[in-house]
C-alpha positions as CSV (number, residue, x, y, z in Angstrom):
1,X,16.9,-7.5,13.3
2,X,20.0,-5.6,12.9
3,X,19.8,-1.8,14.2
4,X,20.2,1.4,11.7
5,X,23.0,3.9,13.5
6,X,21.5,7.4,14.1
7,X,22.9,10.7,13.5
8,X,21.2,14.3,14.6
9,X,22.6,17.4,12.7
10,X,23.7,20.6,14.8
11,X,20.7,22.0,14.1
12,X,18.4,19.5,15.0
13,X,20.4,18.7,18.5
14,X,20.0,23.0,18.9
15,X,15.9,22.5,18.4
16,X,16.2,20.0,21.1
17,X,17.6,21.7,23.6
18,X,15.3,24.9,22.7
19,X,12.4,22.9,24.0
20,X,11.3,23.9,27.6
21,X,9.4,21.2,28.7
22,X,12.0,18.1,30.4
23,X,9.3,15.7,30.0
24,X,8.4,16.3,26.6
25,X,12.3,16.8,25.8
26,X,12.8,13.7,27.1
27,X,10.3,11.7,25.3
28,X,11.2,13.3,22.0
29,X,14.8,11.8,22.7
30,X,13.3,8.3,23.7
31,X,11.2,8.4,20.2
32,X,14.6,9.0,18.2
33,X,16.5,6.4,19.8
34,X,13.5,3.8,18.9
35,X,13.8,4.6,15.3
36,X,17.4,3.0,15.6
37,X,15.4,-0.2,16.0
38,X,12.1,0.3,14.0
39,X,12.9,3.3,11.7
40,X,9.9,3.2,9.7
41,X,7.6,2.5,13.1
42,X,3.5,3.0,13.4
43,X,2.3,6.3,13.0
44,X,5.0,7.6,11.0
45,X,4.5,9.1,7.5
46,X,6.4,9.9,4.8
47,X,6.0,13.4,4.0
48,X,5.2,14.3,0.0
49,X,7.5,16.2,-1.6
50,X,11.0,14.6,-0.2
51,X,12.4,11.6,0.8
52,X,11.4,12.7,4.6
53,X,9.9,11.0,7.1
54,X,8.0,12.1,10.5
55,X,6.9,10.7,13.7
56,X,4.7,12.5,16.2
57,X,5.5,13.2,19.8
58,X,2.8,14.9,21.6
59,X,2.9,18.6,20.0
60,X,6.4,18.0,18.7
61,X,7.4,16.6,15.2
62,X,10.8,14.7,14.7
63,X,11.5,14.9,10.7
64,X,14.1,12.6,9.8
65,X,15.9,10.9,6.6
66,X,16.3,6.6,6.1
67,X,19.3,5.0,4.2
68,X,18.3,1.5,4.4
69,X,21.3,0.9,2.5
70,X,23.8,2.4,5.0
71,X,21.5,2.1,7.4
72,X,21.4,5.2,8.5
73,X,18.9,7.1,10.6
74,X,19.4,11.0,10.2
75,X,17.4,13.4,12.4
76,X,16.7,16.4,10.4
77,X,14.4,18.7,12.3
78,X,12.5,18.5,15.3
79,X,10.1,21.6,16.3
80,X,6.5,22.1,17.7
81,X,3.7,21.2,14.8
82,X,2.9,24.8,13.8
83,X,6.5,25.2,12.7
84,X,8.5,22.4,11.7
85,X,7.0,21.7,8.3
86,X,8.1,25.1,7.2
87,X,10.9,24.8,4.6
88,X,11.1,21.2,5.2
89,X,10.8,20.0,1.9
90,X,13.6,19.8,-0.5
């Protein structure tokens, strides 16, 4: 199967870095690159409302966009679970 390329935006890359914990940064990094592979893999859901997706990672939440077309992966937002969905739709 034939990889989608991923893109972060600024913003999402700044969310990243905001996060204090290494381990936990660094397992939210290794759950974005696996979406390259499988973007659509278990336990992710489309959110209602937008053509968003999300997968979970421990307390954290990595929002992100599919172009299966251009197969594109686009990381959108990432942020602990009582904040990212705010103004996340849309």
């Amino acid at each position: 199967m034939e990889s989608y390329e991923l893109l972060v935006k600024p913003s999402a890359a700044k969310e990243l870095e905001a996060i204090p914990n290494k381990r936990e940064r660094r397992g939210i990094v290794a759950a974005i690159r696996a979406l390259s592979a499988a973007p659509r893999p278990y336990g992710c859901q489309k959110l209602s409302g937008s053509e968003k997706y999300r997968v979970r990672k421990g307390p954290y939440r990595i929002l992100y966009q599919i172009d299966d077309d251009g197969r594109v992966v686009t990381v959108v937002k990432i942020g602990h679970r009582r904040d990212v969905y705010r103004g996340a739709t849309g």
